[in-house]
Each structure stands twice: as C-alpha cells, then as structure tokens.
C-alpha positions in Angstrom: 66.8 84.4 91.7 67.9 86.4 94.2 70.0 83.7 96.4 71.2 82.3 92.9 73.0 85.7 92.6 74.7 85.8 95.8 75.8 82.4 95.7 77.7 83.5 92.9 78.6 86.4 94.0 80.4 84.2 96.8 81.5 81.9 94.7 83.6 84.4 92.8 85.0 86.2 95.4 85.9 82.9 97.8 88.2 82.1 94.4 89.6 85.7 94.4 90.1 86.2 97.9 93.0 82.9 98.0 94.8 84.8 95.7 94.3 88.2 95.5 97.1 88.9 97.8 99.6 87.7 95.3 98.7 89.9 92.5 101.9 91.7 91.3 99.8 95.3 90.9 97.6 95.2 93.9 101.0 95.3 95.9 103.3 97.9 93.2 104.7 99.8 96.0 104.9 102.8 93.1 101.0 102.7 93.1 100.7 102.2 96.8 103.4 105.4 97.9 100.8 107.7 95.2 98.1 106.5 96.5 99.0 107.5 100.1 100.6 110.3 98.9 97.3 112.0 97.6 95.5 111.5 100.5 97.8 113.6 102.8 96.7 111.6 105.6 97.6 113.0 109.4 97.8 111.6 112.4 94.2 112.7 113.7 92.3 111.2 110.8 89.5 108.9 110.6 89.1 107.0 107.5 87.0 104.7 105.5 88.3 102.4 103.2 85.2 101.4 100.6 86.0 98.1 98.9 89.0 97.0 100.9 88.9 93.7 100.0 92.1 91.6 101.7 93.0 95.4 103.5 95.9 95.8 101.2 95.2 99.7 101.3 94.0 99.8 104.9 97.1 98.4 105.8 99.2 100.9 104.2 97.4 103.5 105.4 97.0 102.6 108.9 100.4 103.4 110.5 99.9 107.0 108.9 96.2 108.1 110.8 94.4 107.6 114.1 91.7 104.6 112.4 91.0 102.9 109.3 87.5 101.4 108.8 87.4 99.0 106.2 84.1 98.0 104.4 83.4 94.9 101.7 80.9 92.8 100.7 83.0 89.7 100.5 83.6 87.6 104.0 86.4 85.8 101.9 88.3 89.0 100.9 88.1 90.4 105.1 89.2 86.9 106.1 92.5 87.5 104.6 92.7 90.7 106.3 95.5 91.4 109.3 94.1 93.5 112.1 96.2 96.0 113.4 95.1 97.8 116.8 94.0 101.0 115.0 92.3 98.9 112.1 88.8 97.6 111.9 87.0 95.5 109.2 83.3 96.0 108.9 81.1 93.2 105.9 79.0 95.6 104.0 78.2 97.6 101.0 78.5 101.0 100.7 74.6 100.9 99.2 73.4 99.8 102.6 74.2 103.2 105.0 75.4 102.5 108.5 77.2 105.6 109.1 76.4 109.5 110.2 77.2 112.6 108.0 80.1 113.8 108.5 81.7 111.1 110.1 85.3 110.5 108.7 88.4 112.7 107.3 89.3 111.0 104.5 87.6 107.9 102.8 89.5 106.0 99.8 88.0 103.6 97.6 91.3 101.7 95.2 89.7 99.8 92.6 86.1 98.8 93.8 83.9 101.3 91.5 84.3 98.7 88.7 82.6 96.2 90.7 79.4 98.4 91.2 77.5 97.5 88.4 74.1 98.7 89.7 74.2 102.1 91.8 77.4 103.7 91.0 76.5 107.4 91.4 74.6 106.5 95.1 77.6 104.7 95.8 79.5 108.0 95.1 77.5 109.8 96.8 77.3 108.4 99.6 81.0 108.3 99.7 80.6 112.1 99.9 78.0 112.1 102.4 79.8 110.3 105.2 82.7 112.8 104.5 83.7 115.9 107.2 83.4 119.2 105.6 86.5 119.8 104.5 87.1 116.5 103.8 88.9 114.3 101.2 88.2 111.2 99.0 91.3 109.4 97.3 89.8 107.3 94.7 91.6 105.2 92.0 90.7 102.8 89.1 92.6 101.2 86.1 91.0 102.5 83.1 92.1 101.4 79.2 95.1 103.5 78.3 93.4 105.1 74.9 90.4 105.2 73.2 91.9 103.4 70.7 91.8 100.4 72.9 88.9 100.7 74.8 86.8 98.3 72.8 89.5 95.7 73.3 89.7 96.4 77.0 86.1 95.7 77.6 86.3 92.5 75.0 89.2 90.7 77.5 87.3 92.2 80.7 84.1 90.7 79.7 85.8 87.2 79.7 86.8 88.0 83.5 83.8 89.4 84.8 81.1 91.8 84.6 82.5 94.8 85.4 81.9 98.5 83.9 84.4 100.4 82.0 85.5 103.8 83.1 87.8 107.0 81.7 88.8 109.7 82.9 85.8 111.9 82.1 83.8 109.6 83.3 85.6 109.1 86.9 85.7 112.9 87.3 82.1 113.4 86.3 81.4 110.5 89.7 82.9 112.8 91.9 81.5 116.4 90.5 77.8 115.0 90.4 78.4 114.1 94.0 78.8 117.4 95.1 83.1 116.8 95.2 85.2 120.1 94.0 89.0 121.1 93.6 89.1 117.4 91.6 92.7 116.5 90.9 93.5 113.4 88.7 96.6 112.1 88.6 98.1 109.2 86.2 100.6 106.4 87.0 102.0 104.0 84.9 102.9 100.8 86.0 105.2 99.6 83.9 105.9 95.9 82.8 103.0 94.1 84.4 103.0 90.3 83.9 99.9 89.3 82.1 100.4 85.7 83.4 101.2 87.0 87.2 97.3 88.6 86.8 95.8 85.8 85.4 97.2 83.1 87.8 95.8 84.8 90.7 92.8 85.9 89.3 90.8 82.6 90.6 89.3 82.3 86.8 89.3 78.8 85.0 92.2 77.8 83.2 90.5 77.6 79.9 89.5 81.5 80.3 92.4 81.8 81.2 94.0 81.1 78.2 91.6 82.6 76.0 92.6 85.8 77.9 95.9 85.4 77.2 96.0 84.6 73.2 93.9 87.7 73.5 97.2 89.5 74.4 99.5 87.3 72.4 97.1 87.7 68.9 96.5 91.5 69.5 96.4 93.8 66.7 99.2 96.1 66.5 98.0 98.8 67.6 96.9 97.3 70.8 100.4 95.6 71.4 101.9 99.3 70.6 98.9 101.6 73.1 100.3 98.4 75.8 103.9 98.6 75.3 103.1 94.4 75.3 106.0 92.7 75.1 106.4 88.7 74.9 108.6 87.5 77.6 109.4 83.4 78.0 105.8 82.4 77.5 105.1 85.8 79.4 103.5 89.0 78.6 104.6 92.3 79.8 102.2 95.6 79.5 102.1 98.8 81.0 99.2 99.6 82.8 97.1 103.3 83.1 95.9 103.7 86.8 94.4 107.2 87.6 93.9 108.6 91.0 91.8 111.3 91.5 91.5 113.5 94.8 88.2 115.8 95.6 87.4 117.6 98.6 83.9 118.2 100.5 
C-alpha cells in the first residue's frame, strides 16, 4: 500500500515538474520582488528553502545571501533545477530531520504547506527548529479570497489534487504554535491570472481539465464577482489572494 502511494506520488509530480516552470504565477515578478522583500535577506545568510520544487525561489534568492539549500521530495521537480555556485539541492522532506538546531538565517517555504497533508504542524515546527535565534521564516500560500468562496475553492481544488485549505488565521496560528513571534502577514494580489495558463501546465488530464474550467465559466455570481473573473477569448482571467507571512525565532 505503501509503494502504491509513492508511485503516485511520483507519478504526479514527474507530470508537474515538465511544466511547472511555465506557470504564469509561480514566475509574477510582483509576487517574487515581495516575497524577497520580506525576507530582508543579507549577504551573510544561510538559508533553506522547504519545498523548492524546480528552485524558482532559490534562484531568486540566491544572488542576494551567502547559500541557499533547497529541499523537495520530488526528483522530477530538482531535475529542473539550475545550480548556481552558491546553490545546493538536497531530495527530502522536511518530516525526515537532517539538519542541527540553529542552523540557518532565514528559511522560506512559497507554496509547499498545502501539499502537507499529514504533519503540518511538525513540519512547522521543525521549520522553526533548524532556525538561528534571531532568525526569520518567509512563508507564503494562496488561500480563497473570502469566506464566501471558500467552499467553492476547495470544490475546484479537490478536482486537482488533495491538498488542504488554509486562511489566514489558520497560517498565522502554524507559525505561533511553533513558537514564531512578531508574525507579520502581508497580502498581494495578483491580478488577471489566466485560468487556462494554470491549467495547461498543471500536468492534469484534459478532461479535468475542462471540468475545472466550466467550474469557472458556470460560477455563481458571487464567485465570478469575490474573483474579479472575467471571460477573455475562450480565457478566464481572476485575481488571485497570495499572503505572506514573516515570524521571527
């Protein structure tokens, strides 16, 4: 049972990985400048970056602090990774320790928590534990942009993937069990995000994919209104609510 798992687990992430690096709001520079910009990163800092997938963060990051680890499950997400000489790319979870206390300045984790569905709060925690005193964790996540819509949110994520649902009480509630304090959260809008741009390169079936997207098209009003959705030549445009929260050690 357990193998089965994994194999899929692969599976999944083999389709991602050829892909991900063409998703229009993995790359919004907007998103990737506030990102940075909360972490105040200096020259003489040692970071971790949990989840980093195809390095898209690590890779911003690197040119701004002395090293940038970057940890993921996937082999197919670090393959598509470009090593830079202050960069390193290490396959493992976060659940399975490797590091000292204390170890690194800063350590950032950009949409990842979503993906752990067993052990969030260890995975949190551990995050703080490999921290300096002193220390900083940049953390992000898109979360539904109301209440209003939540129900929906999960309804078309469900189709994608099993994934949990956060908001923002429950991202800054993560960090404050952990032990994190002087929590900052931040919002950013990005606006106009192609709905087809996300699913393309999402590695999911066509036929999901479509049910996806008439999940957009036939949306109540309410949801098209919460979205700012707009239908664009066979398109759909939304705006998108990404938070980014900063706590310190």
């Amino acid at each position: 049972m357990k193998a089965n798992k994994q194999n899929c687990y692969s599976k999944f992430w083999k389709k991602r990985a050829e892909r991900y690096n063409a998703l229009e709001w993995a790359n919004h520079q907007s998103y990737l400048n506030a990102f940075a910009q909360a972490g105040d990163f200096k020259k003489t800092d040692i970071v971790l970056d949990v989840g980093t997938g195809t390095g898209i963060v690590a890779h911003v990051i690197s040119p701004r602090v002395k090293q940038v680890i970057g940890l993921d499950k996937s082999q197919d997400m670090l393959e598509h990774s470009n090593w830079y000489e202050n960069m390193y790319f290490i396959r493992r979870d976060i659940l399975n320790p490797i590091f000292k206390d204390g170890v690194f300045d800063k350590v950032t984790a950009r949409q990842v928590f979503h993906h752990i569905l067993e052990g969030t709060q260890e995975a949190m925690d551990e995050c703080y534990r490999v921290l300096k005193s002193g220390g900083k964790m940049i953390f992000s996540e898109g979360i539904p942009p109301s209440e209003e819509v939540k129900e929906d949110y999960i309804k078309i994520f469900k189709l994608k993937e099993k994934r949990l649902t956060f908001m923002e009480e429950d991202l800054i509630a993560l960090m404050e069990k952990a032990g994190f304090k002087n929590i900052k959260l931040n919002v950013l809008w990005l606006r106009r995000m192609s709905v087809k741009n996300w699913l393309i390169n999402s590695g999911l079936p066509q036929s999901t994919q479509d049910k996806i997207f008439k999940l957009h098209v036939n949306a109540a009003d309410y949801f098209k209104k919460v979205y700012n959705l707009t239908e664009n030549g066979g398109d759909c445009l939304i705006d998108m609510k990404m938070v980014i929260l900063e706590g310190e050690k």
